[in-house]
N, CA, C and O of each residue as an XYZ file, in Angstrom:
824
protein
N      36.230     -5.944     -6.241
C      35.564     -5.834     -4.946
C      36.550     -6.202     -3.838
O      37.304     -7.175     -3.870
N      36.448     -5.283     -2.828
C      37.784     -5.451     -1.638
C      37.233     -6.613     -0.665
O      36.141     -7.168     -0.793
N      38.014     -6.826      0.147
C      37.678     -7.350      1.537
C      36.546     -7.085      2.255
O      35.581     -7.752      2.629
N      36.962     -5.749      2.374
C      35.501     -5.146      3.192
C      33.894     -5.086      2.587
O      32.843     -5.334      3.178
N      34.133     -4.655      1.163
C      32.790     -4.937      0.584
C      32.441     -6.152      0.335
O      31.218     -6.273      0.417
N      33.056     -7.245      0.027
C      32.620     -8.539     -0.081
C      32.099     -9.509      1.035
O      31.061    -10.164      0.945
N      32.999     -9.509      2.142
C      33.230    -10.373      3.758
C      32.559     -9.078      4.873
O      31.989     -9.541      5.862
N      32.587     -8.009      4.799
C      32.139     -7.573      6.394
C      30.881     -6.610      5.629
O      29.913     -6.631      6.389
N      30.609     -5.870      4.522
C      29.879     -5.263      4.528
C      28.442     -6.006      4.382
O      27.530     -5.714      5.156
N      28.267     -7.007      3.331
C      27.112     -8.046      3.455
C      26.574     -8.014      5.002
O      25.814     -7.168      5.473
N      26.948     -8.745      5.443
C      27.091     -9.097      6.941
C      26.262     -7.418      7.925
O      25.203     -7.394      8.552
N      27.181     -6.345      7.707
C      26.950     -5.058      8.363
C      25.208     -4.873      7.894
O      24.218     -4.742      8.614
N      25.302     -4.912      6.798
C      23.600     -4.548      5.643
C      22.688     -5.339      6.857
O      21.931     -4.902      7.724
N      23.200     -6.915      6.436
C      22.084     -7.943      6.881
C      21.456     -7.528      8.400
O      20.274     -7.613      8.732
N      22.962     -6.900      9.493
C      22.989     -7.158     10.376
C      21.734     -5.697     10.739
O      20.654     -5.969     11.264
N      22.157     -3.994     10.313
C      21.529     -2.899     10.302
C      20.116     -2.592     10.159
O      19.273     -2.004     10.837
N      20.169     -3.483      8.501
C      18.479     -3.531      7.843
C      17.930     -4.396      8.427
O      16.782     -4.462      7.988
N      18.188     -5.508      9.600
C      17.061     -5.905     10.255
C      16.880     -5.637     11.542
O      16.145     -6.466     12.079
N      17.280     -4.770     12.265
C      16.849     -4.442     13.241
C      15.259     -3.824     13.360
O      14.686     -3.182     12.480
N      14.835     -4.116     14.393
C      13.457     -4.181     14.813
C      12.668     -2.795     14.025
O      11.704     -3.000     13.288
N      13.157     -1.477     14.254
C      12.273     -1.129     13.652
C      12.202     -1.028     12.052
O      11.172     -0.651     11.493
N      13.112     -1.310     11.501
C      13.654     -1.349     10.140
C      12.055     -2.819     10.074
O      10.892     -2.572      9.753
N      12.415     -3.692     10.338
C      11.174     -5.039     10.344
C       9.944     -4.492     10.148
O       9.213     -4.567      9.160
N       9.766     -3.859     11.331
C       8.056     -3.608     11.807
C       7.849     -2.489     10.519
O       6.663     -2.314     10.237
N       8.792     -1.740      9.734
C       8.421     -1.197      8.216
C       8.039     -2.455      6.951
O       7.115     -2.579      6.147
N       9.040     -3.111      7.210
C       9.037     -3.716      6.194
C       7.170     -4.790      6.374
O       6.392     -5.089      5.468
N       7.069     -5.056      7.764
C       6.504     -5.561      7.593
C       4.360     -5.062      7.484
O       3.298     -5.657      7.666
N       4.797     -3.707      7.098
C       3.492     -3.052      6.803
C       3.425     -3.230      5.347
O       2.314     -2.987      4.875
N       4.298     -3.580      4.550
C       4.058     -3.633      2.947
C       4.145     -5.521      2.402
O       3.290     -6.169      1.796
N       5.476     -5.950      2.899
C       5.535     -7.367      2.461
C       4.279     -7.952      2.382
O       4.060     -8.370      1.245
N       3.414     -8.128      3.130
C       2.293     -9.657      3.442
C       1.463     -8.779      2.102
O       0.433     -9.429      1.923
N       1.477     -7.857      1.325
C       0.425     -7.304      0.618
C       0.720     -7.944     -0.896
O       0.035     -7.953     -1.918
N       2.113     -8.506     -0.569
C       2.144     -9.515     -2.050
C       1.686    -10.168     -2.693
O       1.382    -11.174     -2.052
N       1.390    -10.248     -3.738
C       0.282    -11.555     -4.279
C       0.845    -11.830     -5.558
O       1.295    -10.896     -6.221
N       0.875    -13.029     -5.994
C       0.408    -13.411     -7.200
C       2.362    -13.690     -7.500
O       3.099    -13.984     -6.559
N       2.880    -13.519     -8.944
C       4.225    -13.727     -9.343
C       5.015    -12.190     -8.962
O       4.755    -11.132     -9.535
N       5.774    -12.321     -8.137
C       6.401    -11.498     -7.238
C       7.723    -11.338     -7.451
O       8.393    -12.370     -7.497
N       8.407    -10.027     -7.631
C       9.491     -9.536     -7.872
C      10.242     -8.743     -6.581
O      10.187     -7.567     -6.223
N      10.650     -9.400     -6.279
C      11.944     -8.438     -5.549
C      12.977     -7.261     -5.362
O      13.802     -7.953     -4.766
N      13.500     -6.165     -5.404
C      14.565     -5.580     -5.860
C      15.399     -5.782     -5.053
O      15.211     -5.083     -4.057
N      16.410     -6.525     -4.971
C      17.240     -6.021     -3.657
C      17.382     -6.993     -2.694
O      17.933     -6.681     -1.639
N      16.844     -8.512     -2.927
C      16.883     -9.410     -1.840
C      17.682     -9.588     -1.290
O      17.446    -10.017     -0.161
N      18.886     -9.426     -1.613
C      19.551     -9.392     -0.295
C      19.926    -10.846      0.225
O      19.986    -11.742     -0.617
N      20.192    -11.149      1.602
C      20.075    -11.925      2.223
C      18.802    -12.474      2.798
O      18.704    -13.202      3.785
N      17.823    -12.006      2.017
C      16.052    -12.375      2.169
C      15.468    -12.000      3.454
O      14.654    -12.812      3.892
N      15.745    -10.708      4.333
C      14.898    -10.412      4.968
C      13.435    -10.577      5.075
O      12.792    -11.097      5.988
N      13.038    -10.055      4.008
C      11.923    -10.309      3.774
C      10.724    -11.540      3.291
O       9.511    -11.511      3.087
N      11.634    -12.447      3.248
C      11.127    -13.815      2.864
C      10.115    -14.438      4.786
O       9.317    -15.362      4.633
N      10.188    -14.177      5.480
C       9.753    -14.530      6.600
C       8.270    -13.911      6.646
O       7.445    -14.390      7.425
N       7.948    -12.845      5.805
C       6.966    -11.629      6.127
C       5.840    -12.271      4.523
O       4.611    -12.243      4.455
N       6.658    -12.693      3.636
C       5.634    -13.219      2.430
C       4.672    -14.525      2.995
O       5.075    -15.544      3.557
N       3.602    -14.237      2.735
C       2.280    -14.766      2.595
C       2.278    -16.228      1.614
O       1.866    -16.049      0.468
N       2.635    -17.423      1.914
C       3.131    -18.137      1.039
C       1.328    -18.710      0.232
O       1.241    -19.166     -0.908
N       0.543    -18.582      0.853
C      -0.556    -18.582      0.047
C      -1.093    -17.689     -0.807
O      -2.227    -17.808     -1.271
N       0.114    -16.238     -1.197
C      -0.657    -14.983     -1.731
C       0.476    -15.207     -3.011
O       0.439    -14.852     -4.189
N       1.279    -15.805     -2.385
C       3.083    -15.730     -3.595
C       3.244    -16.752     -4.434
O       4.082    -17.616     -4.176
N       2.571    -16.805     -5.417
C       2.462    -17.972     -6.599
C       4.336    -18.163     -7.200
O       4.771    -19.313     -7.134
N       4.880    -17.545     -7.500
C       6.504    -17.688     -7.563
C       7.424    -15.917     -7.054
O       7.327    -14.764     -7.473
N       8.016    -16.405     -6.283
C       9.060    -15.321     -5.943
C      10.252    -14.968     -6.987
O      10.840    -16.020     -7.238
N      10.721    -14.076     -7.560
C      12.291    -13.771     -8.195
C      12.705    -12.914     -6.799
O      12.075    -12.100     -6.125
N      14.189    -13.537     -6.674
C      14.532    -12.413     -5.768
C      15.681    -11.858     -6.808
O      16.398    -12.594     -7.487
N      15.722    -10.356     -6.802
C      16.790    -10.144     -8.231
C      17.935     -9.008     -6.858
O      17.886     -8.265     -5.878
N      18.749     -9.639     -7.771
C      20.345     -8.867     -6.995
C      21.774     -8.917     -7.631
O      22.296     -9.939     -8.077
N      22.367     -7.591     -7.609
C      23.681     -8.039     -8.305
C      24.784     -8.532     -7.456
O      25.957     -8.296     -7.749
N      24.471     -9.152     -6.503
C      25.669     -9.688     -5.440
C      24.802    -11.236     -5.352
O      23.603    -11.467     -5.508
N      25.826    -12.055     -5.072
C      25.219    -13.469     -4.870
C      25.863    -13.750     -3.615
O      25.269    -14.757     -3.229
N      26.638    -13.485     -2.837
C      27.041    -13.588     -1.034
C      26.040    -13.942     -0.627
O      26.166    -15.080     -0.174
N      25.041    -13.563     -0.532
C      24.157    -13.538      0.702
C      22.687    -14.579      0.256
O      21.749    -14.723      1.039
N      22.727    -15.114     -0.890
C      21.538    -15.688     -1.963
C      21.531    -17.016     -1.054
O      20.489    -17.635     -0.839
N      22.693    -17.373     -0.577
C      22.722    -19.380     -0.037
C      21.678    -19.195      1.327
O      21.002    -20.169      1.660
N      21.542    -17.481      2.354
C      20.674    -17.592      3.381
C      19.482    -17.563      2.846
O      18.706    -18.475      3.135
N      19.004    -16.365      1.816
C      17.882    -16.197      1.089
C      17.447    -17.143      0.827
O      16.305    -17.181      1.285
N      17.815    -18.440      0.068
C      17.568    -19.220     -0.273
C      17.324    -20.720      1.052
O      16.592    -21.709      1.098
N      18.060    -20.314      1.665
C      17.363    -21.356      3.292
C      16.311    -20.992      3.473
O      15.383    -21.785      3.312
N      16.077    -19.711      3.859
C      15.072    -18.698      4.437
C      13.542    -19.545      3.445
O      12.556    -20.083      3.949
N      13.853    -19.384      2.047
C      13.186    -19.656      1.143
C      11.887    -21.288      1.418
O      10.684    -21.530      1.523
N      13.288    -22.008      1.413
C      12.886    -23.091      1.632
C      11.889    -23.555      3.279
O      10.905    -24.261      3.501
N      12.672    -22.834      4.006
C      11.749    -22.852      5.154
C      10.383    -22.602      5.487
O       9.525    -23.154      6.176
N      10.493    -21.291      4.558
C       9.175    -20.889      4.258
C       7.676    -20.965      3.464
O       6.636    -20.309      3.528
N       8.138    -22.105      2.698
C       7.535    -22.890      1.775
C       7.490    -22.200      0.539
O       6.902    -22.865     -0.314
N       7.941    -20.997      0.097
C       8.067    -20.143     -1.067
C       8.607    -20.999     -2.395
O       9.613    -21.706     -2.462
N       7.635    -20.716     -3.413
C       8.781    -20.969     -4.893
C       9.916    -19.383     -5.008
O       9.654    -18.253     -5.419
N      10.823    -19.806     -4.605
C      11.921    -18.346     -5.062
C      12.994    -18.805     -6.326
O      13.102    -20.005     -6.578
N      13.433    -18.241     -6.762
C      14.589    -17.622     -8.055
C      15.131    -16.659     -7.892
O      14.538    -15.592     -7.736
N      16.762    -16.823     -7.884
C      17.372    -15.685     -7.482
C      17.971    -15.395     -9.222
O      18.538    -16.100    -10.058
N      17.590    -14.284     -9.186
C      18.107    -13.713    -10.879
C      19.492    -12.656    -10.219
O      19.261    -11.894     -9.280
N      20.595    -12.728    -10.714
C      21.734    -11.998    -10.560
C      21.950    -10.951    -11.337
O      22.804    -11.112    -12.209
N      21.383     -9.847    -11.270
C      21.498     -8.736    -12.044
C      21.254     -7.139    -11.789
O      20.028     -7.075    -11.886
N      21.605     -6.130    -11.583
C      21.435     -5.124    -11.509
C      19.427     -4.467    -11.708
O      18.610     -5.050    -12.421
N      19.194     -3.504    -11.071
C      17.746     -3.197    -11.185
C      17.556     -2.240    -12.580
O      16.445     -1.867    -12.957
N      18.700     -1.939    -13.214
C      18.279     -1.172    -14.961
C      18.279     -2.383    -15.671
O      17.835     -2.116    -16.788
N      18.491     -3.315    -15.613
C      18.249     -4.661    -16.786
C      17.974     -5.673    -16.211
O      18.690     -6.627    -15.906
N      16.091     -5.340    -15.923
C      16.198     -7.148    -15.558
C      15.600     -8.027    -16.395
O      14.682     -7.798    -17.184
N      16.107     -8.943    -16.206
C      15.923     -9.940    -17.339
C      14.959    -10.788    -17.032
O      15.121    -11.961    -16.698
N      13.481     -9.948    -17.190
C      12.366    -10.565    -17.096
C      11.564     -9.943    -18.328
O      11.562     -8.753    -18.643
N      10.796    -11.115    -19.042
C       9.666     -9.865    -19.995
C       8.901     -9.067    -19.597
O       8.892     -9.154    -18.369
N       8.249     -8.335    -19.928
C       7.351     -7.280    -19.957
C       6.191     -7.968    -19.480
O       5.792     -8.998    -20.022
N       5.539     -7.358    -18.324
C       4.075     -7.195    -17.504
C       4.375     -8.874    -17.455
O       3.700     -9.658    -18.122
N       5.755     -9.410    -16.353
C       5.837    -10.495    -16.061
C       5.016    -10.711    -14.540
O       4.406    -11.687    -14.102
N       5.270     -9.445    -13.988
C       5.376     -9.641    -12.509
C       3.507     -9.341    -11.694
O       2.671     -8.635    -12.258
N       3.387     -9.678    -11.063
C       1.713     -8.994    -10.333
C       2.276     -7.920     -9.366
O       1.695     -6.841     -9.489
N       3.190     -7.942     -8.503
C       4.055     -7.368     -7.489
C       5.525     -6.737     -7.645
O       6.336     -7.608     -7.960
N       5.867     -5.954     -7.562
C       7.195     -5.985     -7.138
C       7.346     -4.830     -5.802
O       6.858     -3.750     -5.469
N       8.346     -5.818     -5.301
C       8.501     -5.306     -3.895
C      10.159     -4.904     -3.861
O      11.035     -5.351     -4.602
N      10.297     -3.932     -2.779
C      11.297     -2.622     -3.077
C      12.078     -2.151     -1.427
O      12.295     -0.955     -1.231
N      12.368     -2.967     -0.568
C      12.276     -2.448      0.579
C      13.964     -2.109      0.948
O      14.824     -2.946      1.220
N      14.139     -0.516      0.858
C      15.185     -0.164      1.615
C      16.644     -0.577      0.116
O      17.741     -1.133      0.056
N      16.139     -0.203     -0.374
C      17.060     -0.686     -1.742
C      17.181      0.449     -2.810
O      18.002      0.481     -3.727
N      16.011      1.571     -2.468
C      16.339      2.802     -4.104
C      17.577      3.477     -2.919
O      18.192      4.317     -3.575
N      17.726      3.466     -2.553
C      18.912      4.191     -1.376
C      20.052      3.835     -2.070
O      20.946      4.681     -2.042
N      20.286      2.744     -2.729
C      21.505      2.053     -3.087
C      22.047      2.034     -4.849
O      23.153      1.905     -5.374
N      20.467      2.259     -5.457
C      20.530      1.793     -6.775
C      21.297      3.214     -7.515
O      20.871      4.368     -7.480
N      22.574      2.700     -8.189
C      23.065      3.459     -9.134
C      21.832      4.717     -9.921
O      21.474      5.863     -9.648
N      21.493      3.663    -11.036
C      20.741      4.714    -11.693
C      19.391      4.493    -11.962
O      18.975      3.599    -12.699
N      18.490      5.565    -11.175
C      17.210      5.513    -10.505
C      16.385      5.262    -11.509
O      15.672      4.260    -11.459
N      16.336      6.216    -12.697
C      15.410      6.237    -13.281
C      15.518      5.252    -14.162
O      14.465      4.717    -14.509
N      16.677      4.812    -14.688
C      16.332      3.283    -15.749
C      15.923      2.014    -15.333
O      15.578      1.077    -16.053
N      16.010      2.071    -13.686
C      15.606      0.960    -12.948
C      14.129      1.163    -12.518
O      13.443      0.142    -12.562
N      13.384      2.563    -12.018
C      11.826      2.605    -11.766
C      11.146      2.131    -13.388
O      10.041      1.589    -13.417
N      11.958      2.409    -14.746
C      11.768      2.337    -15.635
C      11.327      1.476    -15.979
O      10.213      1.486    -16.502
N      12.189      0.173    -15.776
C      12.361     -1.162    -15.630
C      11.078     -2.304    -14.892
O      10.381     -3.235    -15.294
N      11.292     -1.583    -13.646
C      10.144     -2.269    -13.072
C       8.846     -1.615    -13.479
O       7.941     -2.410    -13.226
N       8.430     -0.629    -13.943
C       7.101     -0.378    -14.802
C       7.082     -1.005    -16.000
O       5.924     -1.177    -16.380
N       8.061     -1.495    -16.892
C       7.880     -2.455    -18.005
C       7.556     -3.704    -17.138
O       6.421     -4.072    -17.439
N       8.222     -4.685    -15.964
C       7.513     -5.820    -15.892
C       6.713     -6.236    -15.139
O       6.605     -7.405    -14.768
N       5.847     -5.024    -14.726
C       4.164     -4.650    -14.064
C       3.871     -5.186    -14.737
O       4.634     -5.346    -15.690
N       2.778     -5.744    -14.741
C       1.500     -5.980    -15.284
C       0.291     -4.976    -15.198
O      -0.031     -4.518    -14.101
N      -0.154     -4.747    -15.962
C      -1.350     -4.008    -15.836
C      -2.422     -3.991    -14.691
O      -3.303     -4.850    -14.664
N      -2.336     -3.004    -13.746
C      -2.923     -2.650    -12.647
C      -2.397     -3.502    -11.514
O      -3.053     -3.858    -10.535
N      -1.065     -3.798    -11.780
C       0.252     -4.542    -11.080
C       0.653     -3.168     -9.897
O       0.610     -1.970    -10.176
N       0.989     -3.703     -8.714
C       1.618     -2.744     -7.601
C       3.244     -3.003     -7.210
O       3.991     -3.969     -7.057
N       3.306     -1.781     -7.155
C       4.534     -1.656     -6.279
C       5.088     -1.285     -4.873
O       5.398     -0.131     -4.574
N       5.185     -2.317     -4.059
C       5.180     -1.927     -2.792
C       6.530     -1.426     -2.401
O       7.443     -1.921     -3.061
N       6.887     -0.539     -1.462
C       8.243      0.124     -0.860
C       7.874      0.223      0.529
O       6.823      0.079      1.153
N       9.088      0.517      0.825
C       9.385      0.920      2.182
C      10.985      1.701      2.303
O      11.841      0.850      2.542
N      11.416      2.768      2.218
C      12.647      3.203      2.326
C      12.933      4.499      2.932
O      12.065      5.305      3.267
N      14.364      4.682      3.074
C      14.383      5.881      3.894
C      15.280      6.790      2.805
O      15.756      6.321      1.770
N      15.394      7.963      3.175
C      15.514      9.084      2.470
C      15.124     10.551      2.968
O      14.942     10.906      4.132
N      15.046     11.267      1.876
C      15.316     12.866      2.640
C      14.234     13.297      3.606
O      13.024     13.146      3.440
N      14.730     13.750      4.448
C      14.367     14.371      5.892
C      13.302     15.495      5.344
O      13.522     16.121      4.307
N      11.886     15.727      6.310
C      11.755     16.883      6.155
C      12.032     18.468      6.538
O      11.748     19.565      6.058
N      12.978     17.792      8.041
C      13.286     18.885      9.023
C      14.652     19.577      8.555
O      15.683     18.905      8.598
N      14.686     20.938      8.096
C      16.141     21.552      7.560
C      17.425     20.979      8.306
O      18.479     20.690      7.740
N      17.174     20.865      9.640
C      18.392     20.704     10.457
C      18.912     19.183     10.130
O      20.124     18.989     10.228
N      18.020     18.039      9.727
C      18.644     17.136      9.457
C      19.018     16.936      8.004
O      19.963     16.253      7.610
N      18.108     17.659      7.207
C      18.608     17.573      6.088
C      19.986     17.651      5.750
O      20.614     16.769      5.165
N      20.607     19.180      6.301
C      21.548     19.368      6.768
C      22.820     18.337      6.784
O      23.669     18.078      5.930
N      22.572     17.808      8.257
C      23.307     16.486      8.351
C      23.477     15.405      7.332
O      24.551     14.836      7.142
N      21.873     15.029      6.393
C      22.139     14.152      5.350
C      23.048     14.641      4.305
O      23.891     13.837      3.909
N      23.027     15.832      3.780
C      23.867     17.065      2.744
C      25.447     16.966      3.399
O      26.387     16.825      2.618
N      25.647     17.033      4.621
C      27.512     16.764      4.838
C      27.959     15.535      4.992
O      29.092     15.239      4.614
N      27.092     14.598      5.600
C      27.425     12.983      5.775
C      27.365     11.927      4.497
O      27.983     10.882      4.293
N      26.172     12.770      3.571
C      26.357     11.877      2.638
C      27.743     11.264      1.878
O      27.914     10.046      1.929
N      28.459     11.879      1.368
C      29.356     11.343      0.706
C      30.270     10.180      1.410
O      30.736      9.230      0.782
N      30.467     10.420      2.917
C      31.007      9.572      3.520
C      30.508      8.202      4.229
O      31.139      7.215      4.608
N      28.941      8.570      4.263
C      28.348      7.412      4.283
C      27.993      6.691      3.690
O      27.359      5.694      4.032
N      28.493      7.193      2.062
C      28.218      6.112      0.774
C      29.124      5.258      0.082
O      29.010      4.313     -0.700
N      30.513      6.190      0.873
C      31.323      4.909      0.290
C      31.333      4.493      2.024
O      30.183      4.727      1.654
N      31.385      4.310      2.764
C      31.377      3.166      3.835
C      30.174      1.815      3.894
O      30.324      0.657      4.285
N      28.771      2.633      3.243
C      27.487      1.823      3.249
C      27.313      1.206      2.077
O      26.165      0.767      2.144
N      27.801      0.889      0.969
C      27.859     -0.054      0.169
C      27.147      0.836     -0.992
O      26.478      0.264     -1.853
N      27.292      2.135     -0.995
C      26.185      2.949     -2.182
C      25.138      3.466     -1.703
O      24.318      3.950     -2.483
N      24.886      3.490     -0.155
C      23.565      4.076      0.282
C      23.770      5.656      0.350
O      24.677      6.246      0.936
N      22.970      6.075     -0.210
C      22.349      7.351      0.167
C      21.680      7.873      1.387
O      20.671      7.239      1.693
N      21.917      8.640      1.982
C      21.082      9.102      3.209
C      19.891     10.196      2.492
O      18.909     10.432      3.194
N      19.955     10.758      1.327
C      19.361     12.105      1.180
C      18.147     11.780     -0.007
O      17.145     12.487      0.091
N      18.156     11.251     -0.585
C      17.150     10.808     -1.557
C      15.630     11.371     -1.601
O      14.950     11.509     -0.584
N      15.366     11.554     -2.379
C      13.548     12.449     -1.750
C      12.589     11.576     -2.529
O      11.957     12.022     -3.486
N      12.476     10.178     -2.058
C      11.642      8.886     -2.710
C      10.327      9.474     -3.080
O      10.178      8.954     -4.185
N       9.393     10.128     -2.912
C       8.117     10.598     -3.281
C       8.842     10.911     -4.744
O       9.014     10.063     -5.620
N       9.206     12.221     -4.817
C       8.994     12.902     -6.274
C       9.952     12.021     -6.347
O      10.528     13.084     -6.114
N      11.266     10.595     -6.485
C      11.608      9.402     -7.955
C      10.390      9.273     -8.426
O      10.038      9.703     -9.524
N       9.313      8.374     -7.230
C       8.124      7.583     -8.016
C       7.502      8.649     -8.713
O       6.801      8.461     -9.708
N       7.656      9.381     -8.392
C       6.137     10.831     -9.175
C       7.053     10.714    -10.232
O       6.450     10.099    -11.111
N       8.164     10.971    -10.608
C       8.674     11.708    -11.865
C       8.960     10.086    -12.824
O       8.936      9.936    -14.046
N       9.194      9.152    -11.848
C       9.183      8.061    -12.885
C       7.849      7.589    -13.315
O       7.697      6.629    -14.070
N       6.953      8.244    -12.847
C       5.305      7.784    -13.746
C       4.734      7.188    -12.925
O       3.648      6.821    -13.372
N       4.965      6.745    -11.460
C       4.256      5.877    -10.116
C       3.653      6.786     -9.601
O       4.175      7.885     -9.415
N       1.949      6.385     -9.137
C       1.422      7.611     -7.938
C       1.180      6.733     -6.913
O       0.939      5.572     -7.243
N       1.191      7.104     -5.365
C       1.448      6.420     -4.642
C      -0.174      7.206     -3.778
O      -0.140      8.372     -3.384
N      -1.232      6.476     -3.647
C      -2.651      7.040     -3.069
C      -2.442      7.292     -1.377
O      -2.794      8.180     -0.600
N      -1.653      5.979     -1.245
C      -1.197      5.531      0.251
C      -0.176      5.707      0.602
O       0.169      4.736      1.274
N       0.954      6.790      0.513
C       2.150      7.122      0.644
C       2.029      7.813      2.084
O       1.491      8.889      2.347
N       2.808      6.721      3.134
C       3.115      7.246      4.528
C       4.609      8.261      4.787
O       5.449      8.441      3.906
N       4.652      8.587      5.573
C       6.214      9.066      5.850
C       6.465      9.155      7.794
O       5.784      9.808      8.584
N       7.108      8.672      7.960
C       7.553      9.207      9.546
C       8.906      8.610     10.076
O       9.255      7.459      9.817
N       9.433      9.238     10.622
C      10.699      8.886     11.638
C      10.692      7.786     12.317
O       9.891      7.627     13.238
N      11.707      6.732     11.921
C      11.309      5.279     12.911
C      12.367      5.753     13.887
O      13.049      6.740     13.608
N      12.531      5.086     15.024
C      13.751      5.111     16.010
C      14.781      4.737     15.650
O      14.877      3.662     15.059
N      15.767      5.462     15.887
C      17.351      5.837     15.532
C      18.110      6.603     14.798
O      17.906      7.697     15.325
N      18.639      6.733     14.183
C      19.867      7.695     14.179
C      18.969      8.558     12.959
O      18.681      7.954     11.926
N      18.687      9.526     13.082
C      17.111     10.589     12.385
C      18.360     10.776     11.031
O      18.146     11.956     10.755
N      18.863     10.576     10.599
C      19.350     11.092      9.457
C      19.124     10.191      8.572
O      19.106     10.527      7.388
N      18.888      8.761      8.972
C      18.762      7.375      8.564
C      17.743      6.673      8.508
O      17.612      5.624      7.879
N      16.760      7.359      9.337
C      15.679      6.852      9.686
C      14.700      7.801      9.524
O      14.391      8.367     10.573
N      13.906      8.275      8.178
C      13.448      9.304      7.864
C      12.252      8.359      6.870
O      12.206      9.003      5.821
N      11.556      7.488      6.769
C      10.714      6.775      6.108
C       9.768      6.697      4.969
O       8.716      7.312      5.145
N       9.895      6.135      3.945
C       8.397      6.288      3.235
C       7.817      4.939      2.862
O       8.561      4.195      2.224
N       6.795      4.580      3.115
C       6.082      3.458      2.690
C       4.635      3.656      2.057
O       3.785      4.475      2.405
N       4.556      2.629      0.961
C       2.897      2.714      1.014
C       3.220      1.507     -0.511
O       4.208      0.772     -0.527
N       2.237      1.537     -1.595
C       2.359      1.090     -2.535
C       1.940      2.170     -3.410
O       1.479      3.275     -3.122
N       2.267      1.471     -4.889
C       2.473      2.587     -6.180
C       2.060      1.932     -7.207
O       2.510      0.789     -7.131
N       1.193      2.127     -8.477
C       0.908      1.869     -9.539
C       1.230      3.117    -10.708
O       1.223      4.305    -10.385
N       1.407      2.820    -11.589
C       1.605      3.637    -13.215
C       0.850      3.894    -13.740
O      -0.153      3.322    -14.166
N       1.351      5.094    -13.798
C       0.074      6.480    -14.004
C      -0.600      5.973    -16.204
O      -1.438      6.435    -16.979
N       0.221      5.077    -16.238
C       0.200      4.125    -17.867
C      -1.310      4.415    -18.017
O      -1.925      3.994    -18.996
């Protein structure tokens, strides 16, 4: 890992993914957490401010970078949360089976190597009639930006740490076995190639 991905890109993520309207997404799914709660992607714990500490019986925040775990983990404490940061990639997590009541997903399948062993993953440690909440951005419906996501991608993935601009998040969850009843989509403000949205929650079609 270079300079830049270790010291400025953390930092760039933390600084991008929380801007205001990136928040006001996240924060239509977070508070819907309940019960033993899984993370993908914590990050530097954005989302720890938005959990319901009377709905969140224990937090995992799971991630394969540990940089950013010492804020997560302030954040944590501030917030009165039980959290655990598990260090590991989203195709192997090292939780048992139908551990979790929740797992939450925000702005992170954009990034994940390989999609389907990781939606895989988190449907083994559902619990039965267990949800999955998201919020992420991905493919455009308008040709002209698609467009733009189809020539920029490659260069915005090695600068963005593995993000994808083009992704078409509906049919992952459909084809990985998730139906989503409440699946939103719309354009938040800024740069439309980036900001192309889907939120709602998801259960297994099991």
């Amino acid at each position: 890992m270079g300079f830049y991905d270790k010291h400025l890109l953390p930092h760039l993520v933390h600084f991008t993914c929380g801007l205001k309207p990136a928040m006001k997404q996240r924060a239509k799914v977070v508070p819907l957490a309940r019960g033993r709660v899984l993370e993908i992607g914590i990050g530097s714990g954005l989302n720890i401010p938005l959990y319901d500490p009377r709905r969140v019986e224990h937090l995992w925040g799971l991630d394969p970078s540990s940089e950013m775990w010492a804020i997560a983990q302030k954040n944590a404490v501030a917030h009165h949360l039980d959290a655990e940061f598990i260090q590991a990639g989203a195709d192997a997590i090292p939780l048992d089976g139908h551990s979790a009541d929740t797992v939450v997903m925000t702005y992170t399948l954009c990034t994940i190597p390989e999609i389907a062993p990781a939606l895989a993953e988190i449907r083994r440690v559902l619990k039965p009639g267990g949800k999955l909440l998201f919020c992420e951005h991905g493919r455009a419906p308008d040709a002209s930006v698609r467009r733009w996501q189809e020539r920029l991608n490659p260069v915005w993935r090695s600068l963005a740490g593995g993000c994808n601009l083009n992704r078409p998040i509906d049919q992952l969850l459909e084809q990985a076995g998730f139906r989503s009843p409440d699946l939103q989509t719309m354009y938040i403000p800024g740069w439309r190639p980036a900001c192309f949205n889907y939120w709602g929650s998801a259960g297994s079609d099991d």
